[in-house]
N, C-alpha and C positions, 0 to 999 in steps of 0.2 A: 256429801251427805247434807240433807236439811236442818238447820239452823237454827232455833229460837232464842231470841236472847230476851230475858228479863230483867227489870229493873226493878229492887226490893229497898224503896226507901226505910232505913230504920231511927228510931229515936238517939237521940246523941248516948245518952248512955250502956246502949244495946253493946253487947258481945261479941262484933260482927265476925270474930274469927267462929266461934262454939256455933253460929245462928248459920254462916253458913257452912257446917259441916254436916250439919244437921239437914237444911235445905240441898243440898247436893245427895245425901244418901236418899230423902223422900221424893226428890225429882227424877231420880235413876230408876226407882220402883215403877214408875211410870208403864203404861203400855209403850210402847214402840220407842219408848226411849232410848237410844244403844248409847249415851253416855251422858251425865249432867257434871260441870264444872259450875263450883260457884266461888267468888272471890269479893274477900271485902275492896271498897273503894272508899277512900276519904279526902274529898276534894272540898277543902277546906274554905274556900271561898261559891263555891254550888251550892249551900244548901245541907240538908242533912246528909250523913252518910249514908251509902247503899249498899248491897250486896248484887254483885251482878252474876246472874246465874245464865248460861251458855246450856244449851239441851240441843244434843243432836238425833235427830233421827234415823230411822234406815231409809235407806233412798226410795224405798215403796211408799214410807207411812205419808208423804204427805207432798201428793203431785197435783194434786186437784184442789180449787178454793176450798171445795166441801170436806175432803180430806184436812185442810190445814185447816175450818173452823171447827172440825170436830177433835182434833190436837190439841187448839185452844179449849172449848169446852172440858176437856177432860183436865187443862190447869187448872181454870176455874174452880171445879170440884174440888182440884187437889187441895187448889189455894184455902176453899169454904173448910175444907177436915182440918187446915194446918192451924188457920189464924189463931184461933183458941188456942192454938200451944205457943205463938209465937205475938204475944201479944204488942211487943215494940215493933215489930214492922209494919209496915200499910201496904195497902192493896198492890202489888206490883202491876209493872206496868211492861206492853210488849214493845220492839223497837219492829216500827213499821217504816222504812225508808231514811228519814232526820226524825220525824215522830218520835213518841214515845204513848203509846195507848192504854189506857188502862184497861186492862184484862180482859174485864167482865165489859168492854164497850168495844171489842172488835169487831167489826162491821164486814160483812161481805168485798166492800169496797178496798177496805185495808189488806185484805187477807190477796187480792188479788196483786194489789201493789206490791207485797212480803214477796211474792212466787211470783212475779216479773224481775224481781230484785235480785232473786237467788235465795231465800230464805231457807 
């Protein structure tokens, strides 16, 4: 099945266990989502902590670029209703190949890289 992984930097004093229990139940609501797994990360020398949420899809939802930028558009939305409640996280970001993109700036071009990848 199809693949998306996210990357949810949060601020040092963030929750990251409560933020993603939270982000795992609101990414599963999802359309076409058939599961989201999210897990705090704390790599202590990287940078701030993350939350890395894994969303898989059904193997229909997303064969085609245009299929997988409408996947993403529909994060985006999610992302735009969440932020307001989850105000120590920043924008997440998608893992396109070694990349890491941020959300709202995935390109036709990446989308195609993700789905040669296996995404």
């Amino acid at each position: 099945m199809p693949e998306l992984t996210l990357h949810f930097s949060a601020d040092a004093e963030t929750d990251l266990e409560a933020m993603a229990g939270h982000l795992q139940k609101r990414m599963s609501a999802l359309p076409s989502v058939v599961t989201a797994e999210a897990a705090p990360q704390r790599l202590r020398s990287a940078g701030l902590p993350e939350i890395l949420t894994v969303l898989t899809y059904a193997t229909t939802a997303i064969i085609t670029t245009t299929a997988f930028l409408k996947a993403v558009q529909e994060l985006v939305k999610a992302w735009q209703n969440l932020s307001a409640q989850f105000p120590h996280l920043h924008n997440p970001t998608l893992e396109v190949g070694l990349r890491q993109v941020p959300i709202d700036q995935v390109t036709e071009a990446d989308a195609r890289e993700a789905l040669a990848a296996g995404a």
